[in-house]
C-alpha positions as CSV (number, residue, x, y, z in Angstrom):
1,X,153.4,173.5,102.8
2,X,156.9,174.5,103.6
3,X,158.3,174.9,107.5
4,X,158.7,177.9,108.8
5,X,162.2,178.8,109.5
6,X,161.6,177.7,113.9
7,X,159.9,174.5,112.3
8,X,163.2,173.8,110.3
9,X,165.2,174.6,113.0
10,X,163.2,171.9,115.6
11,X,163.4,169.3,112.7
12,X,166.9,169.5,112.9
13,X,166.9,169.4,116.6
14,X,169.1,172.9,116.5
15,X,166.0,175.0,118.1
16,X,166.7,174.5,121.6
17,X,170.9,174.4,120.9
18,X,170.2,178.3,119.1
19,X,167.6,179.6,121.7
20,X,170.2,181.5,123.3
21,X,171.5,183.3,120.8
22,X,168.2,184.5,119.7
23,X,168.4,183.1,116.2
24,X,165.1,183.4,114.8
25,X,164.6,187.8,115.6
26,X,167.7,187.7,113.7
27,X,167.0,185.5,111.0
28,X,163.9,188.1,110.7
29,X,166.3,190.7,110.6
30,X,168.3,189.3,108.1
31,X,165.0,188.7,106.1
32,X,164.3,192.6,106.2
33,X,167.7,193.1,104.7
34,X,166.8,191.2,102.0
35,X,163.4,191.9,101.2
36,X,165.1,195.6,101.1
37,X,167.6,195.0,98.7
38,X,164.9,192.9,96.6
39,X,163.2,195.6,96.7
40,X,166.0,198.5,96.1
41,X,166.8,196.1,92.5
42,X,169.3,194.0,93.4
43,X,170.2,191.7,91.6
44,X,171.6,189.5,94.3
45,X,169.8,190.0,97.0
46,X,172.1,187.9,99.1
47,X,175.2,190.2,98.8
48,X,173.3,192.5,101.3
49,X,173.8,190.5,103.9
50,X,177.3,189.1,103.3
51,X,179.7,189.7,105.6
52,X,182.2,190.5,102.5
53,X,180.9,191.2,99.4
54,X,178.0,193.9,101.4
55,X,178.8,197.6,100.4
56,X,179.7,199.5,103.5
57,X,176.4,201.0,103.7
58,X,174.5,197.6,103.8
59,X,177.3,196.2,106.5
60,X,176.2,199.2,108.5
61,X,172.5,198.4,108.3
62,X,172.7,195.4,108.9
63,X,175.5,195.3,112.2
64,X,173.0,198.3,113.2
65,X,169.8,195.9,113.3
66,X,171.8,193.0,115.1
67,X,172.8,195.6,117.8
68,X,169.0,196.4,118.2
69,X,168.5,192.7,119.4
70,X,171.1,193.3,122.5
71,X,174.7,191.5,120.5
72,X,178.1,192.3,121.8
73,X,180.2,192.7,119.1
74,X,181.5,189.6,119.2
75,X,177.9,188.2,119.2
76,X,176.5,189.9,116.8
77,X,179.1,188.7,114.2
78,X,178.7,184.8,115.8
79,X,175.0,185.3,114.8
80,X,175.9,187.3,111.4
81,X,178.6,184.5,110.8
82,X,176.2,180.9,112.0
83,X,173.0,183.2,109.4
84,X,175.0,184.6,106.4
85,X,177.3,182.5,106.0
86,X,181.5,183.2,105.9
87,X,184.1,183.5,103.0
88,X,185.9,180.0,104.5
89,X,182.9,178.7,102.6
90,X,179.9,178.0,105.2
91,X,177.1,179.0,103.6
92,X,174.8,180.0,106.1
93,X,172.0,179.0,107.8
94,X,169.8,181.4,105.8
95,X,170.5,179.7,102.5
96,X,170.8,176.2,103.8
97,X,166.8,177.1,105.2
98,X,166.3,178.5,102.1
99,X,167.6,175.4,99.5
100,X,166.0,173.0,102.0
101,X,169.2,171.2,102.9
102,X,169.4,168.6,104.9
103,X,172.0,169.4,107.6
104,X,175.3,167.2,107.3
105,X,177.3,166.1,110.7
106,X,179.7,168.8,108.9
107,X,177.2,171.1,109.1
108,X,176.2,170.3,112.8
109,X,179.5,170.6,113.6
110,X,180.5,174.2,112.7
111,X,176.9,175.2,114.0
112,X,177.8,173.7,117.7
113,X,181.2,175.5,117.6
114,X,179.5,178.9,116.5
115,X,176.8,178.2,119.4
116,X,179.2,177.4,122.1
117,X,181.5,180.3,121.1
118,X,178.5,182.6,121.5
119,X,177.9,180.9,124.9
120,X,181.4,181.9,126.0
121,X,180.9,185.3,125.1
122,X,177.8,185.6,126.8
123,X,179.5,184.3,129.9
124,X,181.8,187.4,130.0
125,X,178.2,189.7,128.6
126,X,175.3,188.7,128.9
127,X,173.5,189.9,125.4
128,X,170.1,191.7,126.3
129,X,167.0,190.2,126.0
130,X,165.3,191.1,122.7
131,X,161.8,192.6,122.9
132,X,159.1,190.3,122.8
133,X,158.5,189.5,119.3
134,X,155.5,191.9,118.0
135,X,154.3,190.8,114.3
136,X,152.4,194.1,113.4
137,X,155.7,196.5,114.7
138,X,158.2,194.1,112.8
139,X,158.9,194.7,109.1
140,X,159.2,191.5,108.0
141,X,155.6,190.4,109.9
142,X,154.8,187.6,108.3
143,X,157.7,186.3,106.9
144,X,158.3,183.0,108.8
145,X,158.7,181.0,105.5
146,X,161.1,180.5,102.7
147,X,162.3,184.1,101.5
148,X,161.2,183.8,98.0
């Protein structure tokens, strides 16, 4: 049986480190994007959550469903970043989840500067607390494993 995507995250000791930054509604989030664009035909599902290569219409859904969870700006694209991945070539935690990667100190690394970067913005705005996590109202209910 594979781990859920909080199980991965505690076996990698990163659960309590991304707590804060309310990682795992936004990994769902980012799960919904994806099961959409699977489900629109894409052929690369993945593209709908870039940060770059997203059309402007997917970028807008998916910044819009971040700001549902309480993100400033410059949270929401700390979370978008540390999930998705970036163009200067970190992949994301999504896909790392995904491929079952274990997590290099390289890896650990960029993930603690994305975290504490988040903490400093939250220090100037608090981010809101996201609503308590509700399986049946959530479109992705269910979907704490692998995205297949």
């Amino acid at each position: 049986m594979m781990d859920t995507f909080e199980d991965w995250l505690t076996r990698h000791g990163l659960r309590e480190q991304l707590d804060g930054l309310h990682i795992v509604a936004a990994f769902e989030v980012m799960v919904a994007r994806l099961d959409s664009a699977r489900a629109a035909g894409a052929k690369d599902p993945m593209r709908a959550i870039s940060t770059r290569a997203a059309g402007p219409n997917s970028r807008l859904a998916t910044r819009r469903m971040l700001e549902q969870l309480g993100y400033s700006p410059a949270q929401r694209r700390i979370v978008h970043r540390l999930l998705a991945g970036s163009p200067s070539g970190w992949p994301g935690l999504l896909r790392l989840y995904a491929v079952g990667v274990e997590l290099s100190t390289n890896h650990r690394r960029y993930i603690a500067r994305q975290a504490s970067g988040f903490q400093r913005t939250r220090q100037r705005r608090p981010a809101k607390t996201p609503p308590a996590h509700d399986p049946s109202a959530c479109a992705v209910a269910g979907t704490r494993t692998r995205p297949g």
